[in-house]
N, C-alpha and C positions, 0 to 999 in steps of 0.2 A: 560756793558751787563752781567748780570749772566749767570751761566752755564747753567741755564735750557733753555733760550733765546737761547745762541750758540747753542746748538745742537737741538733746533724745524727744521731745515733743516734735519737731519739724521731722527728726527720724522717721518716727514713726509715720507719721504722715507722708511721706516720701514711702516707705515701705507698702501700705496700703496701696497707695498710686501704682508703685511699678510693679505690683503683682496680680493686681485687679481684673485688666484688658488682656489677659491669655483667654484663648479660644477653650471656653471647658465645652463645645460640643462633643459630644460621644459618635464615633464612628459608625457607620453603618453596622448592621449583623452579621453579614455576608462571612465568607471567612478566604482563604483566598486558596486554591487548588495548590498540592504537595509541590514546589521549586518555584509558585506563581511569587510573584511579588509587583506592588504597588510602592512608587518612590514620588514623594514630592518635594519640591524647594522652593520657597516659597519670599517676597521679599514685603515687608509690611510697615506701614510708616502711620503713625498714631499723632497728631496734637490735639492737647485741649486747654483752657482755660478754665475750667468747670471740673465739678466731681457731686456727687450726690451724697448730702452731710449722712452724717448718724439718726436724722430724721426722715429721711430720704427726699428731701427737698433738694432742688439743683440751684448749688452755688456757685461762688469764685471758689479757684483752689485758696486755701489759709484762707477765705474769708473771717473765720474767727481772730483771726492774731492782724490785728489792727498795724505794729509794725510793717507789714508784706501788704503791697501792692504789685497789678499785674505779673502775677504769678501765672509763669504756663508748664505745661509738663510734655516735654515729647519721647517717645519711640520708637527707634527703626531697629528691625528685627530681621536677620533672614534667620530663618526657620527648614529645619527636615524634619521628614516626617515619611515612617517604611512599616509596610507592611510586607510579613515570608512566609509563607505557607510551610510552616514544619512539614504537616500530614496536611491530607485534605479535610480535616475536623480540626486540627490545633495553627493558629495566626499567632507571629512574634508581631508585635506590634510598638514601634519605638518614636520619641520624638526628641528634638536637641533646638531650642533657640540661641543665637547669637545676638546678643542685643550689647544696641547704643541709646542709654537712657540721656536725657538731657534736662536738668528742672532751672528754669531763671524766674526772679523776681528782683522788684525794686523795695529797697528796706530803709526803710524811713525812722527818726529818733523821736522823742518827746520835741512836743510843738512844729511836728510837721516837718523836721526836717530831714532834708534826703539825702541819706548815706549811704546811696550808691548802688550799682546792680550788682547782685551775682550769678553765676551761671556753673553750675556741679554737672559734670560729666563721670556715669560709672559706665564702663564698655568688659565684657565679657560674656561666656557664655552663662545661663541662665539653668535649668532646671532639667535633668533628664528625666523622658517617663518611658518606663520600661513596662511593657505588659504581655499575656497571654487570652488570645480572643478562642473560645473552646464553643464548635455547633453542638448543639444536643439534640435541634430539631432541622428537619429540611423541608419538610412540606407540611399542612397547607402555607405554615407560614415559616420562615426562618427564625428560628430560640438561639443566642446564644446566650455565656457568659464571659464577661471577661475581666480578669483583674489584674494590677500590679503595683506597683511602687513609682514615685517622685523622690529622684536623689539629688541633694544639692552637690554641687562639682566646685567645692573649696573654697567658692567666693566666699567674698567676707561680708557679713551682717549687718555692719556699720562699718564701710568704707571710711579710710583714713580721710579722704576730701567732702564727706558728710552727703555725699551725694546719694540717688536713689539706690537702694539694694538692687540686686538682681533674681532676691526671692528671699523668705524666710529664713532660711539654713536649715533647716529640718525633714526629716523623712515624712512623706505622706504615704498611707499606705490605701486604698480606692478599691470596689468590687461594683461592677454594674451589671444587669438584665437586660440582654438589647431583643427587640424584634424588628424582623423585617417581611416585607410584603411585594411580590409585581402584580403589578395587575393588569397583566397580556392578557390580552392583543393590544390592551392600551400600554402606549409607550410613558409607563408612569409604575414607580415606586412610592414605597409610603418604609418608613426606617422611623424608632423612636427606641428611647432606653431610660432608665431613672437606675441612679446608682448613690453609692453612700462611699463618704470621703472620711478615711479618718486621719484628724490633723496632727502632725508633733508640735510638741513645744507648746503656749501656751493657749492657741488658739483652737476653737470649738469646732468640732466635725460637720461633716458640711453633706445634704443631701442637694445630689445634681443631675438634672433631668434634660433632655433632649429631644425635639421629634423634628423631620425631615420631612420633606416632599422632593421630586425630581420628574423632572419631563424631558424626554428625549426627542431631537427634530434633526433628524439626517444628523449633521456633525457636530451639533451643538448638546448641551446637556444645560435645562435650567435648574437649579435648586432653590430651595428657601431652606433654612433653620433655623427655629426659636431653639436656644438650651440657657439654661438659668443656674443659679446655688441659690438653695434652701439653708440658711444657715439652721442647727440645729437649737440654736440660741436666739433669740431677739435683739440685735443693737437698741440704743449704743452698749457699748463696754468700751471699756481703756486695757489698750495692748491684752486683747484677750479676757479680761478678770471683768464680770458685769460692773457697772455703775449705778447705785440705786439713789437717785434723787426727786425729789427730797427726803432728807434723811424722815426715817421714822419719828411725828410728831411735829414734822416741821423742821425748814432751816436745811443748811448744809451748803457747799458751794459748789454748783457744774465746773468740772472740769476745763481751761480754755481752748484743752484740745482733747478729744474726745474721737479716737480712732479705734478699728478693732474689727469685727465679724462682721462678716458680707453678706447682704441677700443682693443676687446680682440678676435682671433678664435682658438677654442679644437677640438682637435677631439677624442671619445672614443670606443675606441674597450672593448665588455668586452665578455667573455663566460659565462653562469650560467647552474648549473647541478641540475636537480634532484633529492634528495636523496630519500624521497618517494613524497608522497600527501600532499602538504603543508607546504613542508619544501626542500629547495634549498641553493644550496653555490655558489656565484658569485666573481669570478676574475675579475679587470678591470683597465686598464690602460687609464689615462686622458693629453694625450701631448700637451701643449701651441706651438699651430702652428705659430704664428704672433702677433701683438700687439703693442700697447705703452701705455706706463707707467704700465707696469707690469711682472712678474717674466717671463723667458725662463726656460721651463725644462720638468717634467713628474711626475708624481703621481701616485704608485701603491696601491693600493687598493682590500682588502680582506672581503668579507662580505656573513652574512647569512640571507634565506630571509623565513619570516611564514607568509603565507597566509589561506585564509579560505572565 
């Protein structure tokens, strides 16, 4: 077996990680009036140690692969993210992350001995999602729909320095039902949607749900959002294909790495300030409350937002 072959298992695992901690909340319902548009840029810095196995128990990252000790995974992301009001009923809605993945651990040989750190760096851009947000309803409450596409942009799979992907390589193609609500005179919104993701390549479709709250106080704006993936499958599974152990009647042998479909829930508190008419700065903190087969940790996040 070549070296590239031996460590497709740490791949994999790596792949899981660096696709895990994107933000799948669904955007408000709202849609944005004909030349309106909403722009944000956003910068976001991720460490963890931990990740949430294929049981969904929070462990060390590679805690199954006895070689790898203090294993950490980081990423720093800036992120855009625009919404354009084609008509006052049809929203283009786009996003683009730029990320700097970072994973080290210390790898040690039979009888404990230590063979040194390594540290894999993959740096480009990451996954475009292209969609169209379409109102159907406007009163009592806001209906929309909105769908579109996740294109990967060339990067490579498996990186020549074995380090994290920057995404699957494959087309996703997503459709979700949003609603939205105000409830003036009180300075408070309520937004939620549930949509269905479907995967390319070998991994299972994923149903992904959302709901929001927001409170307005003169220049500030507070939010919360829980949004989760429902995988459509049950972990574990290996690179997508389920694992059924123990084999029928008994016997068979667990896998030592064991990665694959996500059930994932966040939840994100952020604050955003008004600085005048059209221009705001938004704090936001995104914590992995639960999960399997993906990162345990928190993501802070600094961004500024031009509307019009």
């Amino acid at each position: 077996m070549n070296n590239r072959n031996a460590r497709l298992p740490v791949l994999l695992v790596l792949l899981f990680i660096s696709v895990s901690i994107h933000s799948n909340a669904l955007a408000g319902a709202w849609t944005q009036k004909k030349g309106g548009y909403y722009f944000k840029i956003s910068s976001n810095y991720f460490f963890t140690k931990n990740e949430f196995n294929h049981n969904g128990n929070r462990v060390r990252i590679f805690d199954e692969r006895i070689s790898f000790e203090n294993a950490s995974f980081r990423d720093f992301n800036v992120t855009t993210y625009l919404e354009y009001g084609l008509t006052d009923r049809l929203t283009l809605v786009g996003g683009l992350p730029f990320k700097i993945l970072t994973s080290e651990w210390d790898k040690f040989l039979t009888g404990d001995i230590f063979a040194g750190s390594e540290s894999l760096n993959t740096v480009g851009f990451a996954d475009l999602a292209v969609s169209g947000r379409y109102a159907i309803l406007a009163e009592p409450v806001v209906v929309s729909l909105q769908g579109g596409f996740k294109f990967p942009l060339g990067y490579e799979k498996k990186p020549d320095n074995d380090g994290a992907p920057l995404g699957t390589g494959d087309v996703d193609v997503e459709g979700h039902l949003l609603f939205g609500a105000s409830l003036y005179p009180l300075p408070i919104y309520l937004t939620t949607g549930i949509g269905y993701r479907h995967r390319g390549g070998p991994l299972h479709d994923e149903i992904v749900y959302s709901a929001e709250v927001g409170y307005n106080l003169d220049k500030f704006l507070f939010k919360v959002n829980i949004d989760g993936i429902q995988n459509t499958t049950t972990p574990p599974d290996l690179a997508g294909m389920p694992v059924v152990t123990p084999l029928p009647g008994g016997g068979g042998v667990l896998p030592s790495v064991i990665v694959g479909d996500q059930h994932i829930t966040k939840i994100s508190p952020s604050i955003i300030y008004s600085l005048r008419k059209g221009l705001a700065i938004q704090g936001e903190i995104l914590h992995v409350l639960a999960g399997t087969n993906t990162t345990s940790g928190t993501m802070f996040s600094l961004g500024f937002v031009i509307s019009g």
